[in-house]
LUMLUMDREN-2810 file (N, C-alpha, C; in Angstrom, 1 decimal):
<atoms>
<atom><aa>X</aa><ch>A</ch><at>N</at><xx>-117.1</xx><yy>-82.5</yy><zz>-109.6</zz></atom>
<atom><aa>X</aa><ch>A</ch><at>CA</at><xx>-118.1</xx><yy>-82.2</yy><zz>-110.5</zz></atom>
<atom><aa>X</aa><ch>A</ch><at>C</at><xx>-119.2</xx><yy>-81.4</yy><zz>-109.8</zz></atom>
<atom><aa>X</aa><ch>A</ch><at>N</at><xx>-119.6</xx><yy>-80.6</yy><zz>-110.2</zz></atom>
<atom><aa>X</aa><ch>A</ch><at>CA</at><xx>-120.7</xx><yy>-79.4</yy><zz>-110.1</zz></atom>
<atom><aa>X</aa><ch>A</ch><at>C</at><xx>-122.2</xx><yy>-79.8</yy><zz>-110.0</zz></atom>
<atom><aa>X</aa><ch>A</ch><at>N</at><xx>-123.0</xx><yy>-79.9</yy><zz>-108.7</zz></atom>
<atom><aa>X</aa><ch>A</ch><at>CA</at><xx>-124.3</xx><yy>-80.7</yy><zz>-108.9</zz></atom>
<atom><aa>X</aa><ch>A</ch><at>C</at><xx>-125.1</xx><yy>-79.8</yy><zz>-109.8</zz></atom>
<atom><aa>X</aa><ch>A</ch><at>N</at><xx>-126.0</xx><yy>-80.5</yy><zz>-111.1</zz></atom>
<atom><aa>X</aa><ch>A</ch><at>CA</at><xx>-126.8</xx><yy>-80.1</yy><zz>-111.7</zz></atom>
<atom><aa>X</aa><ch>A</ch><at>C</at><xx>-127.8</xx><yy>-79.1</yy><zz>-110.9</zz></atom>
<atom><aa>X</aa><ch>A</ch><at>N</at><xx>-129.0</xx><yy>-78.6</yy><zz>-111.5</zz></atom>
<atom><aa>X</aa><ch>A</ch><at>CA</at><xx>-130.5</xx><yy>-77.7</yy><zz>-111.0</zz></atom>
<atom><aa>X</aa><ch>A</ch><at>C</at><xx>-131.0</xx><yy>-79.1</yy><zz>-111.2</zz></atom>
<atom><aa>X</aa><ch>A</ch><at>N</at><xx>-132.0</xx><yy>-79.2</yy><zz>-110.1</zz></atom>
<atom><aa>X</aa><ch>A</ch><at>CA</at><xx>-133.1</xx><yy>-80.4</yy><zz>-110.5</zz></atom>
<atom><aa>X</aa><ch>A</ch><at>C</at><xx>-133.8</xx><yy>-79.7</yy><zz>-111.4</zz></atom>
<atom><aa>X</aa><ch>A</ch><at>N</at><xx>-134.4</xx><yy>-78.5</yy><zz>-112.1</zz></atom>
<atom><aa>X</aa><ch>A</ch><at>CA</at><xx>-135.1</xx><yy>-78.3</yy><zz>-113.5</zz></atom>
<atom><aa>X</aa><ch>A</ch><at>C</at><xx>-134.2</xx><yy>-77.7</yy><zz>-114.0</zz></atom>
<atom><aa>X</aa><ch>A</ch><at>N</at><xx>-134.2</xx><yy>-77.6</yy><zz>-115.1</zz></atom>
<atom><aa>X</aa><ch>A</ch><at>CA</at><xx>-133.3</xx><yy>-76.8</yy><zz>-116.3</zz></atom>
<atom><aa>X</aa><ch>A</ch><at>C</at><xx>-133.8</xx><yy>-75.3</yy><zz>-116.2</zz></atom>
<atom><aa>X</aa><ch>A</ch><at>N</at><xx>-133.0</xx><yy>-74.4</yy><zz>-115.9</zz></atom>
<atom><aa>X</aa><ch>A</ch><at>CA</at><xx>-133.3</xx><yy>-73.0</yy><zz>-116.2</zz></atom>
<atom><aa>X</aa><ch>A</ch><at>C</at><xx>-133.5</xx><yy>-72.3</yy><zz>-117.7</zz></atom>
<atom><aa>X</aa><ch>A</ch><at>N</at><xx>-134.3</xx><yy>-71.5</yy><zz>-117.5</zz></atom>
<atom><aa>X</aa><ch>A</ch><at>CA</at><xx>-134.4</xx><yy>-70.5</yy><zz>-119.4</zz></atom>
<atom><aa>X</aa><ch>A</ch><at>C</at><xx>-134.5</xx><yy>-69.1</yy><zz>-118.7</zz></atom>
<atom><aa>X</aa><ch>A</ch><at>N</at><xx>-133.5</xx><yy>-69.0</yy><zz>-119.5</zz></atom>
<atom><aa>X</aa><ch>A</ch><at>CA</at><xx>-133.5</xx><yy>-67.1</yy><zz>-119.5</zz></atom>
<atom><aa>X</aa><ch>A</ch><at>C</at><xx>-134.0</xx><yy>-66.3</yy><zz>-120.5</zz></atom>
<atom><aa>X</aa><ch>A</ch><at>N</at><xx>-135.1</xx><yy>-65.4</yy><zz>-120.4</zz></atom>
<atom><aa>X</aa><ch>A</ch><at>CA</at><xx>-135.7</xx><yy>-65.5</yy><zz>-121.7</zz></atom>
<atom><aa>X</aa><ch>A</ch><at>C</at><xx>-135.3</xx><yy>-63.4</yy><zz>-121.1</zz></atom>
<atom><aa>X</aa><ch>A</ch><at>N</at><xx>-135.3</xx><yy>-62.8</yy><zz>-122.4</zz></atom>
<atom><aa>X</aa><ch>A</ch><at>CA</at><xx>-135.3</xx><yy>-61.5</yy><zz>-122.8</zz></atom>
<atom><aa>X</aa><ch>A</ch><at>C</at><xx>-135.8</xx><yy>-60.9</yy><zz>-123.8</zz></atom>
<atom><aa>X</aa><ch>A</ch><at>N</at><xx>-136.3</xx><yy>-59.9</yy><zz>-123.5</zz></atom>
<atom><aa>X</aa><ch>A</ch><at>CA</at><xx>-137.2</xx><yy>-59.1</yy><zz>-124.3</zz></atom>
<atom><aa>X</aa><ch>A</ch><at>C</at><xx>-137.1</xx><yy>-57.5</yy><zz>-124.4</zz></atom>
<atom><aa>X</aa><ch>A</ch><at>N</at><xx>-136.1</xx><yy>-57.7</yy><zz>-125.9</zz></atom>
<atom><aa>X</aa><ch>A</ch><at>CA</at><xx>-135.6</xx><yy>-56.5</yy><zz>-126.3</zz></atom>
<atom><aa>X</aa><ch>A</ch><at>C</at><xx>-136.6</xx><yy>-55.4</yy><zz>-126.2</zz></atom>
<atom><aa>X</aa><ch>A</ch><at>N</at><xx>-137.2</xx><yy>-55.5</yy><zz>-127.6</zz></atom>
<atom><aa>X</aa><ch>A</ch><at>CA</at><xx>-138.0</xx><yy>-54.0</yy><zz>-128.2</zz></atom>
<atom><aa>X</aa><ch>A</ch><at>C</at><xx>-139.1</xx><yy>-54.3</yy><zz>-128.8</zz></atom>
<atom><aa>X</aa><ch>A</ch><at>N</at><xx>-139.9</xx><yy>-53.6</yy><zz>-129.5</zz></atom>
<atom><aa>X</aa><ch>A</ch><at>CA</at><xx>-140.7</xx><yy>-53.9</yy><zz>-130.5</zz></atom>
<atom><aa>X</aa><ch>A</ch><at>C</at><xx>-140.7</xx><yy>-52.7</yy><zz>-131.5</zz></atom>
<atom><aa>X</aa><ch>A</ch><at>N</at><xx>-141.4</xx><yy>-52.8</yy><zz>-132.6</zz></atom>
<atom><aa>X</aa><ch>A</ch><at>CA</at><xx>-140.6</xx><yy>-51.6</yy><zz>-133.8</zz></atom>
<atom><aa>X</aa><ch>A</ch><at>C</at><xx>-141.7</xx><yy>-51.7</yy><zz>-134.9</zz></atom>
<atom><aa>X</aa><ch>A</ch><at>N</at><xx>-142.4</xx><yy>-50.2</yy><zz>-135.1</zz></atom>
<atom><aa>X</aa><ch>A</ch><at>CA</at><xx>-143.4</xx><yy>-50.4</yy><zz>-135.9</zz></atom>
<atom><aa>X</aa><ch>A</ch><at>C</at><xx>-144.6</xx><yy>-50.9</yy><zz>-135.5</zz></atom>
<atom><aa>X</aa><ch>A</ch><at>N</at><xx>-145.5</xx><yy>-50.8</yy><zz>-133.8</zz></atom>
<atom><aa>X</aa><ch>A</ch><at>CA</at><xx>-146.0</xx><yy>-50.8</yy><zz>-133.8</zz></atom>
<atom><aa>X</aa><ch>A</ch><at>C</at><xx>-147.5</xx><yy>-49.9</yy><zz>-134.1</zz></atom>
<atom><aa>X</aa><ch>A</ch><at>N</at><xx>-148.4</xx><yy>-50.8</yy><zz>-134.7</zz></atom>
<atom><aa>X</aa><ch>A</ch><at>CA</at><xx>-149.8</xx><yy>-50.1</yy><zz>-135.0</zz></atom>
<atom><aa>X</aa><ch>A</ch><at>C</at><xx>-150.6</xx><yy>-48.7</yy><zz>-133.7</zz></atom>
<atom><aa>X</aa><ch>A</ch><at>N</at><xx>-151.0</xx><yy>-47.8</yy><zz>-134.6</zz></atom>
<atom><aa>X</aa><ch>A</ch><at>CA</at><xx>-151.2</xx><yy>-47.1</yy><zz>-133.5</zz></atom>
<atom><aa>X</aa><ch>A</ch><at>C</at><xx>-152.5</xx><yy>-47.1</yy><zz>-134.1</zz></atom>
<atom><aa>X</aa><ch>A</ch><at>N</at><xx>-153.5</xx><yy>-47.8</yy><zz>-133.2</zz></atom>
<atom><aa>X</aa><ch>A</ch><at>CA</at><xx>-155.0</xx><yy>-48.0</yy><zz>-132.8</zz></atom>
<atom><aa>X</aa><ch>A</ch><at>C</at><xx>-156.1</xx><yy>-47.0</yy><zz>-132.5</zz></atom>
<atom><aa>X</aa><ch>A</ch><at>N</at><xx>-155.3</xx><yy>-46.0</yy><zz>-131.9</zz></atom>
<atom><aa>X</aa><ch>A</ch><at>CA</at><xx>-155.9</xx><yy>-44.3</yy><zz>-131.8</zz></atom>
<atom><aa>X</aa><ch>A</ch><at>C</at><xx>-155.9</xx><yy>-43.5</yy><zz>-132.2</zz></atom>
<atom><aa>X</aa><ch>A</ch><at>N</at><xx>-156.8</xx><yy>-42.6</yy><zz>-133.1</zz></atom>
<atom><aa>X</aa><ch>A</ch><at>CA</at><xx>-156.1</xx><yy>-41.6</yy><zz>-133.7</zz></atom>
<atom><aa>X</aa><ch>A</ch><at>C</at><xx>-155.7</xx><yy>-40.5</yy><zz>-133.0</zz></atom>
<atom><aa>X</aa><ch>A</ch><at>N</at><xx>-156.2</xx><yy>-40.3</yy><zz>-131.8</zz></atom>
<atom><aa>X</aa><ch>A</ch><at>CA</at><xx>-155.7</xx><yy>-38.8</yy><zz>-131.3</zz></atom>
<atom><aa>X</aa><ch>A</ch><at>C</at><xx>-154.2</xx><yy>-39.2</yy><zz>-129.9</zz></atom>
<atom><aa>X</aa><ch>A</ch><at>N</at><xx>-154.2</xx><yy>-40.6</yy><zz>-129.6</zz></atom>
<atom><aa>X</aa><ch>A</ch><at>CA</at><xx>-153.2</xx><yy>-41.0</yy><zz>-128.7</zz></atom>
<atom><aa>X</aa><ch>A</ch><at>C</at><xx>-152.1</xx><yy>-41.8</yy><zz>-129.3</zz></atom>
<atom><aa>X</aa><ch>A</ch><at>N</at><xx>-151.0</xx><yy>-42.0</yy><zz>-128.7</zz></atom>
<atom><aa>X</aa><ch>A</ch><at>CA</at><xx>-150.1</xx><yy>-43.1</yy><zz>-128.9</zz></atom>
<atom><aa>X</aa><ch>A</ch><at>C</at><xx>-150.2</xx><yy>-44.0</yy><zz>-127.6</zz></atom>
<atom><aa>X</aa><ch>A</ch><at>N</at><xx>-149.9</xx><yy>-45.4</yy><zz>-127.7</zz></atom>
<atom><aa>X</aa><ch>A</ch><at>CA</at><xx>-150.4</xx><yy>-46.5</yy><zz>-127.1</zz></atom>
<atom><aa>X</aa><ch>A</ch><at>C</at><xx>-149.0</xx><yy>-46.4</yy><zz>-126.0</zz></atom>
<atom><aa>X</aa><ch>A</ch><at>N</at><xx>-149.3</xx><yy>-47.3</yy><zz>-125.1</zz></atom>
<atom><aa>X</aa><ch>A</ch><at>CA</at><xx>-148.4</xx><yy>-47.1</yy><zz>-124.1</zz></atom>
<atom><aa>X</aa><ch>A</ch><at>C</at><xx>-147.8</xx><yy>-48.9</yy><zz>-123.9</zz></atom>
<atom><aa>X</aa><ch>A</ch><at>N</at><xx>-147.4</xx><yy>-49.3</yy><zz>-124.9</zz></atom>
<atom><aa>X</aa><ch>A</ch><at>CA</at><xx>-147.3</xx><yy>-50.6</yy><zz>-125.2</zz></atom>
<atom><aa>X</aa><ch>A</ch><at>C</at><xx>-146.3</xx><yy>-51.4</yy><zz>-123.8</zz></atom>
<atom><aa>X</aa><ch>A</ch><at>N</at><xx>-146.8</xx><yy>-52.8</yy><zz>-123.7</zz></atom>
<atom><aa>X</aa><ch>A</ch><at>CA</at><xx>-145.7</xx><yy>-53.6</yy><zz>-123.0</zz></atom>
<atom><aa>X</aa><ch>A</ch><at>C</at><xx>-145.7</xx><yy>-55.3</yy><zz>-124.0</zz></atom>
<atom><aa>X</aa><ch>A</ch><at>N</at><xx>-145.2</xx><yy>-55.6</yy><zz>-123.0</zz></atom>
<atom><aa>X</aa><ch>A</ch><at>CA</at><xx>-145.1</xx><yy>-57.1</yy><zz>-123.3</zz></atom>
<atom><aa>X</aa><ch>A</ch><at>C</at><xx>-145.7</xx><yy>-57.9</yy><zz>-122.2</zz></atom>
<atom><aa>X</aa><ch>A</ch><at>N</at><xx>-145.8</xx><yy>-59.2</yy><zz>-123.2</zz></atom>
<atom><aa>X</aa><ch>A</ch><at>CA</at><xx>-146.0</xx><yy>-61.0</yy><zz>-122.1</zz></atom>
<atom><aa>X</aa><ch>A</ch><at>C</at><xx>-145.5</xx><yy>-61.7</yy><zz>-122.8</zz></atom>
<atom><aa>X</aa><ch>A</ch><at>N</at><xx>-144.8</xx><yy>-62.5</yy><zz>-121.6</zz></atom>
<atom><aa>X</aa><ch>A</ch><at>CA</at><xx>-144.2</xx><yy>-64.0</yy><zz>-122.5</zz></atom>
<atom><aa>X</aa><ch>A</ch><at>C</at><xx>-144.8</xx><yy>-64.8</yy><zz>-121.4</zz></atom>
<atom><aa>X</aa><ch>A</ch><at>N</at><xx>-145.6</xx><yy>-65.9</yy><zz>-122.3</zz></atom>
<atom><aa>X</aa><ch>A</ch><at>CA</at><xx>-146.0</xx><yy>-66.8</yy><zz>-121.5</zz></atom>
<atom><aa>X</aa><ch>A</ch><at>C</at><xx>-145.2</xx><yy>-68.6</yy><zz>-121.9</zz></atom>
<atom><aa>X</aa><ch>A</ch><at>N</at><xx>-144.5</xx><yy>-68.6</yy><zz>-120.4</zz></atom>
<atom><aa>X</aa><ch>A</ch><at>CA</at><xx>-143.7</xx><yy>-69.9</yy><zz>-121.0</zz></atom>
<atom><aa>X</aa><ch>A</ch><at>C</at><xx>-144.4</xx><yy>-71.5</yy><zz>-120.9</zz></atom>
<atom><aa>X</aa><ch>A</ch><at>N</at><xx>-144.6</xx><yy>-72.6</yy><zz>-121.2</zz></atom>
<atom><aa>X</aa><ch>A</ch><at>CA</at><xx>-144.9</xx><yy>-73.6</yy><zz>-121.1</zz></atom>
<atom><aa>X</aa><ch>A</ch><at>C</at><xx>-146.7</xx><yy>-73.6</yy><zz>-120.9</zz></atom>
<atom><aa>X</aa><ch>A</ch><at>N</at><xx>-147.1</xx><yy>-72.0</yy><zz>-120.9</zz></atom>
<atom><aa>X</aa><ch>A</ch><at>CA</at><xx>-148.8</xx><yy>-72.4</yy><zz>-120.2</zz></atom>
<atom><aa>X</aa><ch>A</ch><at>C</at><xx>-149.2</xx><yy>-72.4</yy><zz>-119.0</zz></atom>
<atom><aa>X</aa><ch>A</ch><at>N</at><xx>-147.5</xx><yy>-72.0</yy><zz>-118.2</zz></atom>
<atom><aa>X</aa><ch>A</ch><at>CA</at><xx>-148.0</xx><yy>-71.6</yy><zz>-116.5</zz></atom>
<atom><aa>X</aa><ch>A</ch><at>C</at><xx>-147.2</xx><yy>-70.5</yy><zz>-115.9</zz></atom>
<atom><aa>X</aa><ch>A</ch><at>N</at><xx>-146.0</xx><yy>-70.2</yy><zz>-116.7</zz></atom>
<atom><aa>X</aa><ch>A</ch><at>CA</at><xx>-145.2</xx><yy>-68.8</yy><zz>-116.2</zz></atom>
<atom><aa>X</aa><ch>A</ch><at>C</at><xx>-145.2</xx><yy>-68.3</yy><zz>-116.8</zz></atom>
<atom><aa>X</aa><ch>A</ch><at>N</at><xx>-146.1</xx><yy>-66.8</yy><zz>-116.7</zz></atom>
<atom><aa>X</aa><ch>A</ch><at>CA</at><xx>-146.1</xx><yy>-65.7</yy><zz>-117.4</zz></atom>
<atom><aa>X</aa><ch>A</ch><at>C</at><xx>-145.7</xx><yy>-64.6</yy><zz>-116.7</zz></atom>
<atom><aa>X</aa><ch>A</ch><at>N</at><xx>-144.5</xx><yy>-63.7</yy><zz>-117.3</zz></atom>
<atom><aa>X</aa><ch>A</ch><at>CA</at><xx>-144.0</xx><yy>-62.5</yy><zz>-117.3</zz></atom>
<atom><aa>X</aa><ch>A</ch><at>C</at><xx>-144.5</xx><yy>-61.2</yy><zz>-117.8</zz></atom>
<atom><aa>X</aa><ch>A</ch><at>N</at><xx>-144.7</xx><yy>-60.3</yy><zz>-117.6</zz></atom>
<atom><aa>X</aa><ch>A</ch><at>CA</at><xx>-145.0</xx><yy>-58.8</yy><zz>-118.1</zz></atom>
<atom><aa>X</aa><ch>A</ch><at>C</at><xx>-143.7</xx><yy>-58.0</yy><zz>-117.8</zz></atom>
<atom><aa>X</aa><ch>A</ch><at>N</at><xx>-143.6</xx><yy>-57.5</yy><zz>-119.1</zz></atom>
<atom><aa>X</aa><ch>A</ch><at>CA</at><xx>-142.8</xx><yy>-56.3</yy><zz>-118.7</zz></atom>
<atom><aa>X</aa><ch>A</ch><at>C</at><xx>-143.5</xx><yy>-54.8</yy><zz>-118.5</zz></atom>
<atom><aa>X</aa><ch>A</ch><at>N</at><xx>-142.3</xx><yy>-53.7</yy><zz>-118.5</zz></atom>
<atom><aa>X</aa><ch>A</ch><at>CA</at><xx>-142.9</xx><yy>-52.9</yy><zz>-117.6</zz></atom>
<atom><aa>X</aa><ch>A</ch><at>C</at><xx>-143.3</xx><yy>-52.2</yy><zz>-119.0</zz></atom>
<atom><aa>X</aa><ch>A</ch><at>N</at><xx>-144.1</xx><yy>-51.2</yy><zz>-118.5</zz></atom>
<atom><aa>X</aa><ch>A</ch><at>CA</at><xx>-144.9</xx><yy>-50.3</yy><zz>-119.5</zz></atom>
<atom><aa>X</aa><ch>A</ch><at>C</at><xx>-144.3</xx><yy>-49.0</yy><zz>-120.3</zz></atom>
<atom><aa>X</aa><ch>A</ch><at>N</at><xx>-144.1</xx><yy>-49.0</yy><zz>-121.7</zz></atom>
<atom><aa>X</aa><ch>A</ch><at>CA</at><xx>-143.1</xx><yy>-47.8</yy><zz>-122.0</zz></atom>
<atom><aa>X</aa><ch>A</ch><at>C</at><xx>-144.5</xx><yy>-46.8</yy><zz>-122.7</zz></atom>
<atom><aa>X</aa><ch>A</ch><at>N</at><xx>-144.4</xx><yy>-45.6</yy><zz>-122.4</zz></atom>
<atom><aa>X</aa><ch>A</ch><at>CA</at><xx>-145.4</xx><yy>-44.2</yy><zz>-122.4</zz></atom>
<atom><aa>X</aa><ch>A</ch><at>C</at><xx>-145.4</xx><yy>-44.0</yy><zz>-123.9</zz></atom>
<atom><aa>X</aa><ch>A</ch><at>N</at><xx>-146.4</xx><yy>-43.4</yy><zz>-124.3</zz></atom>
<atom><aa>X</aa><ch>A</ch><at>CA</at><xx>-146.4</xx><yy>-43.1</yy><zz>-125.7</zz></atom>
<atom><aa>X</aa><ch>A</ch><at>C</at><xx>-145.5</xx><yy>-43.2</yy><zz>-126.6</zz></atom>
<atom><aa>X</aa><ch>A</ch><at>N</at><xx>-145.3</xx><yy>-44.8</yy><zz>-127.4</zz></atom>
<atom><aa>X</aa><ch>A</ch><at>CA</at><xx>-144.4</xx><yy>-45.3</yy><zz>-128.5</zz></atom>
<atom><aa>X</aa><ch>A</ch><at>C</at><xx>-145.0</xx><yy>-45.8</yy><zz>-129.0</zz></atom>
<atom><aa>X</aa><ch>A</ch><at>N</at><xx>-144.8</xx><yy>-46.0</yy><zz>-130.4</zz></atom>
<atom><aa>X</aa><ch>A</ch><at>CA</at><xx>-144.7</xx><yy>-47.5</yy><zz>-131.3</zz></atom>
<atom><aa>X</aa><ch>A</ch><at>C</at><xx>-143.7</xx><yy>-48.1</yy><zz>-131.2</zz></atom>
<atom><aa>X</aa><ch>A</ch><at>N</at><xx>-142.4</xx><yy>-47.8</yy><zz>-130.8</zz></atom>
<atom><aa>X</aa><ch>A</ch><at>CA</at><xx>-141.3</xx><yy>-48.4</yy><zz>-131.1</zz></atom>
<atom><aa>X</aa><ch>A</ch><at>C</at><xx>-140.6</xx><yy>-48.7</yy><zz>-129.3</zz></atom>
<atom><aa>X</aa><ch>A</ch><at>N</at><xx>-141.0</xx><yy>-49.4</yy><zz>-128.8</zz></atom>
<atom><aa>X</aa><ch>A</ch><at>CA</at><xx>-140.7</xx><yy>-49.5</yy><zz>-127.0</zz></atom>
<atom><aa>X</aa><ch>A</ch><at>C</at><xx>-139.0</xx><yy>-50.4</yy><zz>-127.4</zz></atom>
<atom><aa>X</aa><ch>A</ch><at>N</at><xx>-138.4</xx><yy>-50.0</yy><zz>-126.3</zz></atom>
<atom><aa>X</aa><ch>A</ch><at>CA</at><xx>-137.2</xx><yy>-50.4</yy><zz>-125.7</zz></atom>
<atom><aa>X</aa><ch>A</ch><at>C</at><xx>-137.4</xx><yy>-51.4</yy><zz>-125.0</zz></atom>
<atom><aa>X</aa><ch>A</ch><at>N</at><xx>-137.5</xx><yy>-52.6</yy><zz>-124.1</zz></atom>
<atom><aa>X</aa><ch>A</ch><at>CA</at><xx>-137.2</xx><yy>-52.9</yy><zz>-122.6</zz></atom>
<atom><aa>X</aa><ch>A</ch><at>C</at><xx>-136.2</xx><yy>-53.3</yy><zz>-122.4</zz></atom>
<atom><aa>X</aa><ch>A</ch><at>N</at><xx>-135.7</xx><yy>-54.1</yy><zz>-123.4</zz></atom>
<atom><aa>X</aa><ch>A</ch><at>CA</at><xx>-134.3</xx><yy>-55.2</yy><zz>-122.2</zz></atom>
<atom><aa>X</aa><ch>A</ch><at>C</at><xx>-134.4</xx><yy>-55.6</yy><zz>-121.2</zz></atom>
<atom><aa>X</aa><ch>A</ch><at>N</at><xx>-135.8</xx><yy>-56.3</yy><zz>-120.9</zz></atom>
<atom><aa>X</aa><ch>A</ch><at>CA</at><xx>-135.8</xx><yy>-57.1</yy><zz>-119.8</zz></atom>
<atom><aa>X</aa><ch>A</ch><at>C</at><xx>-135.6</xx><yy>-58.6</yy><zz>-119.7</zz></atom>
<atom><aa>X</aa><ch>A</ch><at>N</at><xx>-135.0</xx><yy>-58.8</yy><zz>-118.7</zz></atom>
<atom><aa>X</aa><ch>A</ch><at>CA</at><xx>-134.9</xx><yy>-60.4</yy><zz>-118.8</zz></atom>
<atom><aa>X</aa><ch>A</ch><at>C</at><xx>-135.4</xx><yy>-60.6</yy><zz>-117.2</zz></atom>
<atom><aa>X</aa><ch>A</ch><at>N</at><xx>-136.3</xx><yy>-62.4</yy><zz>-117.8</zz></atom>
<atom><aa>X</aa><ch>A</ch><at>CA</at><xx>-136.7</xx><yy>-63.4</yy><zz>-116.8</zz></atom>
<atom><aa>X</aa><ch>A</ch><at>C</at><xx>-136.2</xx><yy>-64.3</yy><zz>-117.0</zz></atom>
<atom><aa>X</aa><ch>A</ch><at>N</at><xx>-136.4</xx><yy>-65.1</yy><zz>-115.5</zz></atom>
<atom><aa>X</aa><ch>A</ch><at>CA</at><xx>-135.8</xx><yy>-66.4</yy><zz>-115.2</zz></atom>
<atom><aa>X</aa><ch>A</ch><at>C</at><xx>-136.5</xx><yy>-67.2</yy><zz>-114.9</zz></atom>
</atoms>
């Protein structure tokens, strides 16, 4: 039998976002993300350049 993790792992991933508001009228926003898990591990992903509609596919562990 295969020893367990003493904590349980989460894999969390963070596609896109689609339709975001653009705030400026003369720029487009340079949008990212945060996921903040339980209130003490917080991720950022990386920064996509002038979109409303960002890509990432990032995943944390």
């Amino acid at each position: 039998m295969a020893d367990l993790p003493a904590q349980p792992n989460l894999r969390v991933t963070i596609i896109a976002a689609d339709g975001l508001y653009k705030r400026d009228v003369f720029r487009f926003p340079d949008p990212f993300a945060v996921a903040t898990i339980n209130g003490e591990q917080t991720k950022t992903t990386g920064v996509i350049k002038k979109t409303l509609n960002p890509y990432w596919n990032e995943s944390f562990d």
